[in-house]
N, C-alpha and C positions, 0 to 999 in steps of 0.2 A: 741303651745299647746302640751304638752308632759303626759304622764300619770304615774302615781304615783303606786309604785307593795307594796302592804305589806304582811303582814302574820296574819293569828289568827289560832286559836284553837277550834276543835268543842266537843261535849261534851265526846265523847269517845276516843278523845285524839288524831284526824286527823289533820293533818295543813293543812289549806284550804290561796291559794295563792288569791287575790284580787287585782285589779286595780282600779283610781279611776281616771276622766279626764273630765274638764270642767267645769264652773261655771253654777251655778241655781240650782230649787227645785232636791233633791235627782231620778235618777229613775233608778231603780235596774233591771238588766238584767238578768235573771234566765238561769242558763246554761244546757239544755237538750243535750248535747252532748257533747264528749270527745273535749278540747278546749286547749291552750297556747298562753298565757297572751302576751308573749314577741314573738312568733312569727304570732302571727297574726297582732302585730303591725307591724311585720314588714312584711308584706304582703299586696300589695296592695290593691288586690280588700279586703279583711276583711277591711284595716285601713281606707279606704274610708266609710263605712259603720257606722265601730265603733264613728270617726271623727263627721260624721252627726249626730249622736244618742247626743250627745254630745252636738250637738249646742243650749246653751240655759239650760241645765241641767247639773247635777254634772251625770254622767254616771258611775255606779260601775257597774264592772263584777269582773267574779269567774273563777276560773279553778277548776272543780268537783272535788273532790276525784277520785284517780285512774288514774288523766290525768295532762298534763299539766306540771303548778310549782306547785302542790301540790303533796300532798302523793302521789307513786301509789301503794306501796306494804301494801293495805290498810286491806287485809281480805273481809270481808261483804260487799258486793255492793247488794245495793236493792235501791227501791225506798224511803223508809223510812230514809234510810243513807243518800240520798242525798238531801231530805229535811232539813236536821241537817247541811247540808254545806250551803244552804242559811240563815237559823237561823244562823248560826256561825257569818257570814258576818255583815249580820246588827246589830243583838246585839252586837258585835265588834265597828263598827263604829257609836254604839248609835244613830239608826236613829229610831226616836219617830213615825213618817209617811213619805211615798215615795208612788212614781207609782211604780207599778210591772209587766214586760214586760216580756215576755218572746215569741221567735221565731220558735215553732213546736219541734218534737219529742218530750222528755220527756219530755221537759222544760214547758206545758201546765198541767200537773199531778202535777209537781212541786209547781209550782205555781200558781194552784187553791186550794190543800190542805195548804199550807203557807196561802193565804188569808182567806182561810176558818178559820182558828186556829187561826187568827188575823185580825180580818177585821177594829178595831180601827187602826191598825197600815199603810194599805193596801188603801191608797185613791184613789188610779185606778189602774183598770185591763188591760193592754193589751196583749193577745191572738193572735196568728196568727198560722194558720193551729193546731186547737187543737180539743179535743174528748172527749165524755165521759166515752168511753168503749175501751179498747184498743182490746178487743175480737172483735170487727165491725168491725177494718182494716184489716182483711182477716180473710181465712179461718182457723183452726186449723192447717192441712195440711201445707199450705203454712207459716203462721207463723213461725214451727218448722223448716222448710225448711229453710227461710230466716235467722232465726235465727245461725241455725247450719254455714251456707255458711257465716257470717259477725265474728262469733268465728272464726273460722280459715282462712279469708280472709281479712278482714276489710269490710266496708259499700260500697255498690259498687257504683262506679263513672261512669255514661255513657257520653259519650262523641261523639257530632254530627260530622259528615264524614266532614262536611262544614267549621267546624269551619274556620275565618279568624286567623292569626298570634297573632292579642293580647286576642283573645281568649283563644286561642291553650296557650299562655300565664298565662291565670287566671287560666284555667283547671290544668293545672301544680304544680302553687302554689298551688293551693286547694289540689288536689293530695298529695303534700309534706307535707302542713301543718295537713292532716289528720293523714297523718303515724307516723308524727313523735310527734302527743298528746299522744297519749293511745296506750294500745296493742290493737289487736286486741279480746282478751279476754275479755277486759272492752267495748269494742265496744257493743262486744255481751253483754253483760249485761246490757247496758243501751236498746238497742232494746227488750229482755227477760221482763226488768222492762215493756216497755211500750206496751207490749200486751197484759203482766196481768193489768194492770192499771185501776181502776176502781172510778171515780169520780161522780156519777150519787148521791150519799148523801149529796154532799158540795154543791148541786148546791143552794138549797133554803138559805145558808150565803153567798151566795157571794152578796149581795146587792147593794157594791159599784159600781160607773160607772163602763161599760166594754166595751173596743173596742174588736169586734171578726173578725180579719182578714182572707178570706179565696183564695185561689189563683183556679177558674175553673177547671184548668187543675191538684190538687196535682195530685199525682203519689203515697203519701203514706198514705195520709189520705185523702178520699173520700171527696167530698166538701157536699155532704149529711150530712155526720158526722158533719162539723162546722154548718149547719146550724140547725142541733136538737138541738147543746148545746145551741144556739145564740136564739133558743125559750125555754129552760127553765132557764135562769137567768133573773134576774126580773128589769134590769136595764141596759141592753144591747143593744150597739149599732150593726150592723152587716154590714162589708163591701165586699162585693164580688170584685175579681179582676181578670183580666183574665190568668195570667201563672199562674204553678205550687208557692209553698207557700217553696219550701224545697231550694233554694235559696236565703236568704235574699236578700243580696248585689248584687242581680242582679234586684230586684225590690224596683226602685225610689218610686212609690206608696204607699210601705209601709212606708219610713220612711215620706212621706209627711202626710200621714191618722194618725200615731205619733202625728207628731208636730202638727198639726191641732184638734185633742183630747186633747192635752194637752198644749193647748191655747199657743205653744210656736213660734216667730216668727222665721220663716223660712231665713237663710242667703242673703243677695243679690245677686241675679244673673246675671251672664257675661251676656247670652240672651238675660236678660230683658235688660239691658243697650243697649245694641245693637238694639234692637227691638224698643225700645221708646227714641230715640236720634236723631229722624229726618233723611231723607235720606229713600230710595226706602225698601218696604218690603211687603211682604206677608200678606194680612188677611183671616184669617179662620175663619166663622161662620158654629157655627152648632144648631140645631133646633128641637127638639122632637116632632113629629108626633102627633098633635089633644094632646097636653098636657091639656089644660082645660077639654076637654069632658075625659081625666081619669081621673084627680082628682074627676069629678062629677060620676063618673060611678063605682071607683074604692076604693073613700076616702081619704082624704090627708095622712094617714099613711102608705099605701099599693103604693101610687101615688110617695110617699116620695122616698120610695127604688129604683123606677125606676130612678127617677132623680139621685140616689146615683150611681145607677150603671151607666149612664149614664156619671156621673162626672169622675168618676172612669176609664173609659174605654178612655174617652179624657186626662184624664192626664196623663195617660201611655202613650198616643202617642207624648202628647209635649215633657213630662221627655225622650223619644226615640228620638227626631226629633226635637229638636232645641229648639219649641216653647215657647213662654212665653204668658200665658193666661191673658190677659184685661182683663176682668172683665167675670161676671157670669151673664147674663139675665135673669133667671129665669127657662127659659125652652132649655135653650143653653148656648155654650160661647164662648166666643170671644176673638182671638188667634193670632199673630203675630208673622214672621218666617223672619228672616233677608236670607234664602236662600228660594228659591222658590221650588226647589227640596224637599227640606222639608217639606216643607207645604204639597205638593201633597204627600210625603208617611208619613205622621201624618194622614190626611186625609182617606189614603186606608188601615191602622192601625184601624183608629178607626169603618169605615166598616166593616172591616175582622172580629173584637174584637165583633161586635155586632152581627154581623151574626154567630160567634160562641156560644155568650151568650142566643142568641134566641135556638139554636140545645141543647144546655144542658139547657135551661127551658124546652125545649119538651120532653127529653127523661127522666124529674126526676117523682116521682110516684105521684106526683103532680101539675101538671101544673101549672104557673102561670098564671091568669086571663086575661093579657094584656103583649103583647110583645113590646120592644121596640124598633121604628124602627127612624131613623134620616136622616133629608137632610142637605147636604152640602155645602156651596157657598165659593168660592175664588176669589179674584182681586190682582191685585200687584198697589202698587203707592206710592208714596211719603206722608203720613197723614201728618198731625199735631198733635204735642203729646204736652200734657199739665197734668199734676199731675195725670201721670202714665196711662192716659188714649189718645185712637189718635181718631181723629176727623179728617173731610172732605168727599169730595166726592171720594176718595180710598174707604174708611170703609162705606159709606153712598153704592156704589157700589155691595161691597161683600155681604154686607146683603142682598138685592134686590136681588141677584143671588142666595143666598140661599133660600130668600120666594119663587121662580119661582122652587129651585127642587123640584121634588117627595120624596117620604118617599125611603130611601136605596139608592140616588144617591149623586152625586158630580160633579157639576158643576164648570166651572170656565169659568172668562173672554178670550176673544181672546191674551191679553198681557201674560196670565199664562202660557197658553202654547205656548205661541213664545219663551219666558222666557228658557221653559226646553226644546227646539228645538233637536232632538240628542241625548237625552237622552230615556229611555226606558218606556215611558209613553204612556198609550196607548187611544187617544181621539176617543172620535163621533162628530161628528158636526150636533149641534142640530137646527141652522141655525138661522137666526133671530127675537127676542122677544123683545114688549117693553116690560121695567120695569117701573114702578111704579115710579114720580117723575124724569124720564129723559125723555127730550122730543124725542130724536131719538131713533128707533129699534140699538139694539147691537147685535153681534151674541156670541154665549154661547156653550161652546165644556162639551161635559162628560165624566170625567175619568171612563176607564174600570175598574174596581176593581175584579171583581170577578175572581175564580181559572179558570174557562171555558171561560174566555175573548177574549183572545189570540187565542183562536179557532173559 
């Protein structure tokens, strides 16, 4: 699969460069930042990203005005200008209806006003890390501040001290492929666009479906902000996630909450083949805390979200950790790790994840009514897999060990951790319980998870 670069023409006479790659319905990626067409294909972490977007869809992008393989010595950059380069695009390539995606900074302003002006044409929204006000991502002060330091520096790239080698790696290309899109002038004007940016009139047309992506931790736009806009469109879905949102291609979650929006099926995976092909593996069940008594206490719409973050927050850890999810239980789900190592830090992933999600429901100006807290159980064993699903007493096992945790821990069999012998896993021994449906007592160890563990 290779991707197709052309050219068109926007109405004031800009060449705006395009690519096009992949079979299926049309869905048009909205470009909020200075970007190249041909080197981000050729960059790994972007072309892994762009590749999945792809899967199942005809995938068009843009290269803005000012950047890229298009113009750069364009005059007029504003917000307004760079609407007239997404119109250029599809009215070029006569597309009558498409999704319209777009991945934070401007590209949110972008394309809420495009759907606004065309919502016949616009048959899904998706959003990720977006706002209504671009005056709410900081102060005045700081605004001008940032703004000034990205015109004469470029957008600043922070870089952790730990990074591993293929990190260190990505951060690189990312690095090059920044500098060498736009100057740094255009930089700054697309950040200038997106502080004045003010969408708070489009919200009542936006009527079509909308998925609203937001990442816990952004760093550039406040996760308050995605969730005021995700209460005033009138047909929005809202998914909360736990890293920052200004990274696409570093979270699997987004492109999966995509294709799962836009009913497209997701590629086979290495994982799953491994995982459900018979022979010794890992199951992970996990299980939300008194799930009936919220739905009764809280309403299935409000009860809904918690399961949403709840899915959310485990499928980050498989997408990080091997795992391939069996199936969905209702109030859990159930998970299989062809290494065992895995499973144990999917598992203290999705603790961490939730023990963070509970701190930022607490400190926002609004509480929310019910936190959500989850137990854990793991076995290792050889199941039986039969049409994508494993059965026996392996999985008959791990579940029992799950119903016996409390709310916030993680248990596992005695083979679990013989399993990860040596390695840096830190048990309790909770010493002998029976379960349910075996006739002998088993003994059952708990994973430390917490930061104060170790102490």
């Amino acid at each position: 699969m290779d991707q197709e670069i052309g050219f068109c023409t926007t109405s004031d006479g800009v060449n705006i460069a395009y690519a096009t790659l992949g079979e299926g319905p049309p869905l048009v990626y909205v470009t909020g930042w200075p970007g190249h067409l041909s080197l981000e294909w050729e960059t790994p972490v972007a072309r892994h990203l762009i590749e999945e977007l792809a899967e199942g869809a005809t995938l068009i992008r843009y290269d803005m005005r000012g950047s890229g393989l298009s113009d750069r010595d364009v005059g007029e950059l504003s917000l307004e200008r760079w609407i007239e380069d997404l119109a250029a695009v599809v009215d070029h390539l006569k597309l009558d209806q498409f999704a319209l995606l777009s991945l934070g900074l401007l590209a949110g302003p972008i394309a809420m006003a495009y759907a606004a002006e065309h919502p016949e044409r616009v048959t899904t929204l998706i959003l990720s890390s977006a706002f209504l006000r671009g005056s709410e991502l900081s102060t005045p002060e700081r605004s001008k501040t940032m703004t000034d330091y990205i015109s004469a520096y470029g957008f600043p790239l922070s870089m952790d001290e730990d990074l591993d080698q293929e990190d260190l790696k990505k951060f690189q290309d990312v690095a090059r492929l920044q500098k060498r899109s736009a100057s740094t002038e255009v930089q700054g004007a697309v950040v200038r666009a997106m502080f004045s940016a003010n969408s708070e009139k489009l919200t009542e047309r936006l009527t079509m479906p909308t998925l609203l992506l937001h990442g816990q931790s952004d760093t550039v736009v406040p996760f308050d902000l995605g969730r005021k806009l995700a209460a005033r469109l009138p047909n929005a879905k809202f998914v909360p996630f736990l890293e920052s949102s200004a990274a696409p291609w570093q979270q699997g979650i987004i492109v999966e909450e995509i294709r799962r929006f836009l009913q497209v099926d997701a590629p086979a995976d290495d994982h799953a083949k491994v995982a459900t092909a018979g022979g010794p593996v890992t199951i992970l069940f996990t299980d939300m805390e008194s799930s009936t008594a919220l739905t009764q206490r809280l309403g299935d719409a409000k009860a809904q979200e918690l399961v949403r973050a709840h899915n959310t927050i485990v499928r980050e850890g498989l997408q990080a950790h091997g795992g391939t999810e069996i199936k969905h239980t209702g109030d859990g789900i159930m998970a299989s790790f062809p290494a065992t190592s895995g499973a144990l830090e999917c598992a203290i992933a999705i603790q961490r994840g939730l023990a963070a999600l509970r701190q930022a429901q607490a400190d926002q100006a609004e509480p929310l009514e019910a936190t959500l807290n989850v137990r854990i159980g793991l076995n290792a064993g050889e199941p039986v897999a039969e049409e994508d699903d494993l059965f026996g007493t392996a999985v008959q096992f791990a579940a029992r060990i799950c119903d016996h945790a409390e709310p916030g821990q993680i248990l596992t069999s005695d083979v679990v951790r013989q399993l990860v012998a040596g390695k840096d896993f830190l048990f309790s021994d909770r010493g002998e319980v029976a379960l349910r449906g075996f006739e002998d007592p088993v003994r059952l160890y708990e994973v430390r998870w917490r930061e104060d563990d170790a102490g």
